[in-house]
C-alpha positions, 0 to 999 in steps of 0.5 A: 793085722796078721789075719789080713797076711794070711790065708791058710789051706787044709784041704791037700792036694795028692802028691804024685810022682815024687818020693816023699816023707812027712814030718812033724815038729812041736811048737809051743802049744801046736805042730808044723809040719811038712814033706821032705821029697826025695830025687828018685836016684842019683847024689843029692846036690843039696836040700832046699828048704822051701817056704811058701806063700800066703795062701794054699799049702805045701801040696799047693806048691809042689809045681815049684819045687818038682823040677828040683826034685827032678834035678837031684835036689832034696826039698824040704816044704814045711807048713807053719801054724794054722797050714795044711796038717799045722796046728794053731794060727800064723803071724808074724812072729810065730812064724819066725820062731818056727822057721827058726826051730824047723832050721834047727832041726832039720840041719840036724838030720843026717841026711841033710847034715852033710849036704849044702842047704839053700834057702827058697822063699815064695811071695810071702815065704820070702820074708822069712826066708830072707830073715832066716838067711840073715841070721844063719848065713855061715850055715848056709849056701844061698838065698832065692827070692821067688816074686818077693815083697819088700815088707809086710807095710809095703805089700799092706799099702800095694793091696789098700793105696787109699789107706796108705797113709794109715797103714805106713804108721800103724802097719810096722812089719817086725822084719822085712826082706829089703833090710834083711837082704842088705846084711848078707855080704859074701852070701849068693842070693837070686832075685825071680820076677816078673814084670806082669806080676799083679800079685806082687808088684815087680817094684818090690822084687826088684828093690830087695835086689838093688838093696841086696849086698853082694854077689846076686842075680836078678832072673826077670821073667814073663809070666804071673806070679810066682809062674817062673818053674814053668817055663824057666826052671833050667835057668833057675836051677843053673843060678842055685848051681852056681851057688854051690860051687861059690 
């Protein structure tokens, strides 16, 4: 059923007007990779590590993290299997994995070593968002939830409601954002959304916010999905602030 989750794109886009370096990780039988874009000058505030949605790739999504950029903050944007320069063919449980590994290896590097990292997570990015801060929330300073789903069943019976009953049986996600988030006590969180949102229903960012453990925020917005950086990027770099100085 991954197939159905997973909508990945080779074709970049140019990344202009931003200092950037590519990178590239083994897997198993495959590669991910990604770019690490740079503040031009100034002390970084902290890195991001950003994952994207379902479908395009990281040169899709710059729109989202260049106004962090802009803000002094490093981003780190990673393609798993089967995206942009990646290798091989996304599910669930490899991208997992990977996102693990990728963790592990970019926390290592020194020129994120000693900064606070924040995790950010974009529509179908937020699952394993979500799940990575579960599991490395000592390590890290915060957790954004950007027009998040509640669970790959959940967004599965949203897109087919005449199967719902088939798909709430067979469709078993192996992690979901709204169990994950309820196991993150002491860990800032920010919840994004719109109520427009026909991508993904606000419905479901708005229940990992309510099942989230505290302290959190929820930032609603007017706009379609994931279209918050446009117009509201000063409010939501003031919350990723605030969680560096908790």
């Amino acid at each position: 059923m991954d197939d159905n989750f997973y909508q990945p794109n080779k074709i970049l886009r140019p990344i202009e007007n931003v200092k950037y370096e590519n990178f590239s990780l083994p897997v198993k039988n495959d590669t991910i990779s990604g770019i690490i874009l740079k503040p031009k000058s100034g002390k970084i505030k902290a890195t991001v590590l950003f994952f994207h949605g379902a479908g395009g790739n990281v040169t899709t999504y710059l729109f989202m993290t260049k106004p962090l950029v802009d803000n002094n903050f490093q981003v780190v944007m990673v393609d798993f299997r089967g995206y942009g320069k990646s290798t091989g063919k996304p599910t669930h449980l490899n991208i997992v994995s990977d996102g693990q590994l990728f963790f592990n290896k970019m926390i290592q590097r020194p020129e994120i070593a000693n900064t606070k990292i924040i995790l950010y997570g974009a529509s179908m990015g937020s699952q394993i968002a979500a799940h990575l801060a579960r599991n490395n929330k000592a390590k890290i300073a915060g957790l954004v939830m950007d027009g998040s789903l509640s669970s790959f069943t959940d967004i599965a019976m949203y897109y087919k409601p005449e199967y719902k009953e088939v798909i709430s049986k067979y469709v078993v996600s192996p992690y979901s954002a709204k169990e994950d988030v309820q196991d993150m006590e002491g860990l800032p969180k920010l919840f994004i959304h719109s109520k427009e949102d026909k991508e993904v229903p606000y419905e479901e960012g708005y229940e990992n916010y309510s099942k989230a453990s505290l302290p959190k925020e929820f930032l609603e917005y007017s706009g379609n999905h994931l279209e918050a950086m446009n117009g509201n990027s000063e409010k939501i770099i003031l919350q990723i602030e605030k969680m560096l100085n908790k």
